[in-house]
C-alpha positions in Angstrom: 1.2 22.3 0.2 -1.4 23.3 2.9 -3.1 26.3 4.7 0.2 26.5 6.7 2.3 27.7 3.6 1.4 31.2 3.2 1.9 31.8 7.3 5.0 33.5 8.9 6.8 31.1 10.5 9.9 30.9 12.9 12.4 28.0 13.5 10.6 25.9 16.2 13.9 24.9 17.8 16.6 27.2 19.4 19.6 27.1 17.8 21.8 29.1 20.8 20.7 25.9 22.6 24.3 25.0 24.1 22.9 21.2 23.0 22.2 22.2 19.8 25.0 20.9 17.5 24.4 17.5 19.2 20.9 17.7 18.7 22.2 17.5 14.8 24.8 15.4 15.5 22.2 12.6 16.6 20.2 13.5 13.7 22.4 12.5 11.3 23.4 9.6 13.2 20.0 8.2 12.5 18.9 9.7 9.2 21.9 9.7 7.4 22.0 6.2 6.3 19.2 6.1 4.4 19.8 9.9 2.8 23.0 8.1 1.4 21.1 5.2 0.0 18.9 7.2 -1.9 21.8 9.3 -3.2 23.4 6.8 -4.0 20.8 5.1 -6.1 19.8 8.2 -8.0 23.4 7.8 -9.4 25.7 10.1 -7.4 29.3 10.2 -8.9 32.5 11.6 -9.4 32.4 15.1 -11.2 28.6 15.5 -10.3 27.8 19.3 -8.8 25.2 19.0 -5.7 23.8 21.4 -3.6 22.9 20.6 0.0 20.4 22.7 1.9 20.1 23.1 5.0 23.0 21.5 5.7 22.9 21.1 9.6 26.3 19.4 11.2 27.6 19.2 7.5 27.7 15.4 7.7 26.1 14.9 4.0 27.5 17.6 2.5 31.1 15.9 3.0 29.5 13.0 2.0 28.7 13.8 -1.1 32.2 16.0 -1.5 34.0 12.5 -1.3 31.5 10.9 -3.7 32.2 14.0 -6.2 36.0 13.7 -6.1 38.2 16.6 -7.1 36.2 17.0 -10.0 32.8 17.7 -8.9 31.5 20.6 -6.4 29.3 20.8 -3.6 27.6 23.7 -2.2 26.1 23.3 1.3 23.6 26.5 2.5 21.6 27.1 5.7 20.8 30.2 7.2 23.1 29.3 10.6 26.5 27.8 9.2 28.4 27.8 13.0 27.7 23.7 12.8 29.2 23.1 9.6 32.6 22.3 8.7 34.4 21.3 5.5 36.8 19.4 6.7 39.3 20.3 4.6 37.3 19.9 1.8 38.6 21.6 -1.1 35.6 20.9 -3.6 32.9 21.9 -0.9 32.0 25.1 -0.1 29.4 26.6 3.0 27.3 29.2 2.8 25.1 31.1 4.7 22.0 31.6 2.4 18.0 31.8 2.9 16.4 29.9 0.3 12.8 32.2 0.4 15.5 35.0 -0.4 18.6 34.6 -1.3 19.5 33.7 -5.1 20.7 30.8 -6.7 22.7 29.5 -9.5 20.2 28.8 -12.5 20.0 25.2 -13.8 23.4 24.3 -12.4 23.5 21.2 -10.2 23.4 17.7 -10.8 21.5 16.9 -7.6 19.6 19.1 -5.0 18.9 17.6 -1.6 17.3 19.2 1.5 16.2 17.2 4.5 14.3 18.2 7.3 13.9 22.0 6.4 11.2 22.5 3.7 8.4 21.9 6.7 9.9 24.8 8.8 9.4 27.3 5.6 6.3 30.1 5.4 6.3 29.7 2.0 6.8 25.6 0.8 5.9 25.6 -2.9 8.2 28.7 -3.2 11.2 26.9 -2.0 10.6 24.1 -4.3 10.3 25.8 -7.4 13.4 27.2 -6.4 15.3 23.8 -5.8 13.7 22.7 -9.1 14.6 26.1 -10.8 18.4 25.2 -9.3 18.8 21.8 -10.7 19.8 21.3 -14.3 17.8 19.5 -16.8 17.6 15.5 -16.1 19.5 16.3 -12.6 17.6 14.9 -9.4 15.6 16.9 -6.7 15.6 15.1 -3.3 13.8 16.3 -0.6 13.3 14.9 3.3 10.1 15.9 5.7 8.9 14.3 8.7 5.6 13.3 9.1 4.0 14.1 12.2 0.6 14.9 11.6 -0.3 12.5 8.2 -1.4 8.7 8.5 1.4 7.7 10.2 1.3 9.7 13.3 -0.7 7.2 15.1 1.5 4.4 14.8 4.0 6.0 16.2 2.9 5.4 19.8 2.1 1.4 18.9 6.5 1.1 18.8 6.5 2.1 22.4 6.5 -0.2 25.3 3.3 -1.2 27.2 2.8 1.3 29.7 4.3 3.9 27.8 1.1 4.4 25.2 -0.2 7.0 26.9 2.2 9.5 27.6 3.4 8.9 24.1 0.2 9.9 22.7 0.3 13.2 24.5 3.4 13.7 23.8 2.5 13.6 20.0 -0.6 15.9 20.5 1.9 17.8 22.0 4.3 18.3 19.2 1.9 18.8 16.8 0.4 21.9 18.8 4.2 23.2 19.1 5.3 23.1 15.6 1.9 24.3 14.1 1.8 27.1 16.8 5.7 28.2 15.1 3.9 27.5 11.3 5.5 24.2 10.6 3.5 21.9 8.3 3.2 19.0 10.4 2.4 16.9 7.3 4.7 18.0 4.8 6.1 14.5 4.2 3.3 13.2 3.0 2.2 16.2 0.4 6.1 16.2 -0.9 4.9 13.5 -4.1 2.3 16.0 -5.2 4.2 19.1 -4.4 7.4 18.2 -6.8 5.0 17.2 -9.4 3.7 20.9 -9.1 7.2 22.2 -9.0 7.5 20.7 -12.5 9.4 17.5 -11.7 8.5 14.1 -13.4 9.6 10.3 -12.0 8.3 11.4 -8.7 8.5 8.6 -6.4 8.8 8.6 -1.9 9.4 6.2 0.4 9.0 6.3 4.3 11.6 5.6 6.7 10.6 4.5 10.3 14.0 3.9 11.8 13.2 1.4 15.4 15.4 2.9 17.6 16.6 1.0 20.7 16.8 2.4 24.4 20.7 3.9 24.9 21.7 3.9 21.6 20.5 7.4 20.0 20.7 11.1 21.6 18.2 12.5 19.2 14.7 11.7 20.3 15.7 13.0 24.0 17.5 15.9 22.9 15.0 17.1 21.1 12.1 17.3 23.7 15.0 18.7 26.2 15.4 21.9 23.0 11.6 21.8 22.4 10.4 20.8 26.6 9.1 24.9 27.3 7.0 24.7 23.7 6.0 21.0 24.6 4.4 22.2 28.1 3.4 25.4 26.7 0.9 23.8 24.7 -0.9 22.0 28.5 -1.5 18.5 26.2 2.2 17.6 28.5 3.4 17.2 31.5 6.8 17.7 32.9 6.5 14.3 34.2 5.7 12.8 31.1 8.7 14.5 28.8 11.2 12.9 31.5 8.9 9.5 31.3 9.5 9.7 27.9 13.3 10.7 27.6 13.9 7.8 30.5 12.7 5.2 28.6 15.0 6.8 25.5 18.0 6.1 27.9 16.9 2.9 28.9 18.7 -0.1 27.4 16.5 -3.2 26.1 13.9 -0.9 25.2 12.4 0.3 21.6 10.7 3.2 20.4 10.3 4.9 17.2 10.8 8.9 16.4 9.1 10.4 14.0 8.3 8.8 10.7 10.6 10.8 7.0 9.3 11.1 4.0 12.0 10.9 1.3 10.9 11.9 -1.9 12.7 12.5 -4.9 12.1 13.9 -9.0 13.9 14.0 -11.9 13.7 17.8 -13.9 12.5 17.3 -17.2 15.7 17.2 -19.7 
């Protein structure tokens, strides 16, 4: 999937932030809708077995618990489960697993899903084969990357407000310096079409999600340069002054801006 999959890297954001779980929270609160759409449309129901990775704040996972019913299963990994909660649950389980390292269950879920944490792996087409290896034959593979560094980088900054062009545009250099210093594939969302097709998947298809987000009304965006602001200055293509330019006009109420673009890209394992 790129020179950056055979590097070591480390989690570019700090997850003893004391922000941290809101970080996710606000995540969800803006991705989520279209991660159930998709689900949804590949045919998610009751007595299916899913496996979320990477499952964040958990929000998904007891998603698709309810969608299962009492006769499916879900089981929800990442290798820092203190944000995720079943809920009372009983069909959903939590684990703490490392997908590079950890085994699991051959050929035994309906659907696999993973959003936002193939990008952050040193090895990419290793963690897909495994998803793929997971799934069982005619289940569904979905998987969610943000695109920071492919084609639609540059129309990022065009959603911000005049004025605002600028510091946006070194705010993205920015971010792309900090999450390819940490070994992050920067474009992983748009290589995910080609990369399940070499995991051995077939009906690959992706669409890209630009959510327009307007001034007040999501946490994410700002509390994710506030988690990533020493990394973002580290890299001298930001200024202090322009992270808090940036996160004001976040707060800001008539205002619109748009976060990175997702990838969502799913395949079908050959029956």
């Amino acid at each position: 999937m790129g020179n950056t999959a055979t590097m070591e890297s480390e989690y570019v954001f700090d997850t003893s932030w004391e922000r941290e779980h809101g970080r996710l929270l606000a995540l969800e609160e803006i991705y989520d809708s279209q991660s159930r759409h998709r689900l949804t449309e590949l045919g998610v129901v009751d007595g299916w077995h899913c496996l979320e990775v990477g499952c964040g704040a958990g929000s998904i996972a007891r998603w698709l618990a309810k969608q299962v019913g009492a006769a499916g299963r879900v089981l929800a990994t990442d290798v820092d489960t203190r944000f995720a909660h079943s809920h009372g649950l009983s069909n959903l389980e939590i684990r703490t697993h490392d997908l590079l390292r950890d085994d699991l269950p051959e050929a035994s879920f309906d659907l696999v899903h993973a959003r936002a944490v193939i990008e952050h792996l040193p090895d990419r087409d290793k963690a897909l084969r495994r998803l793929a290896a997971a799934t069982r034959p005619g289940g569904w593979v979905v998987v969610e990357d943000f695109d920071i560094d492919g084609p639609t980088a540059p129309a990022v900054d065009l959603y911000f407000p005049p004025g605002y062009t600028e510091p946006a545009e070194r705010l993205g250099r920015a971010l792309r310096a900090a999450f390819g210093a940490t070994g992050v594939d920067r474009g992983t969302g748009p290589r995910l079409p080609q990369a399940l097709t070499d995991a051995g998947l077939t009906e690959v298809r992706a669409q890209v999600h630009a959510p327009v987000l307007t001034g007040g009304d999501a946490a994410f965006l700002p509390l994710t340069l506030r988690s990533l602001r020493p990394r973002l200055l580290a890299t001298g293509e930001v200024s202090d002054m322009d992270i808090e330019d940036v996160i004001t006009l976040t707060k800001s109420h008539g205002t619109t801006y748009l976060p990175n673009y997702m990838t969502i890209t799913w395949g079908r394992k050959p029956a």
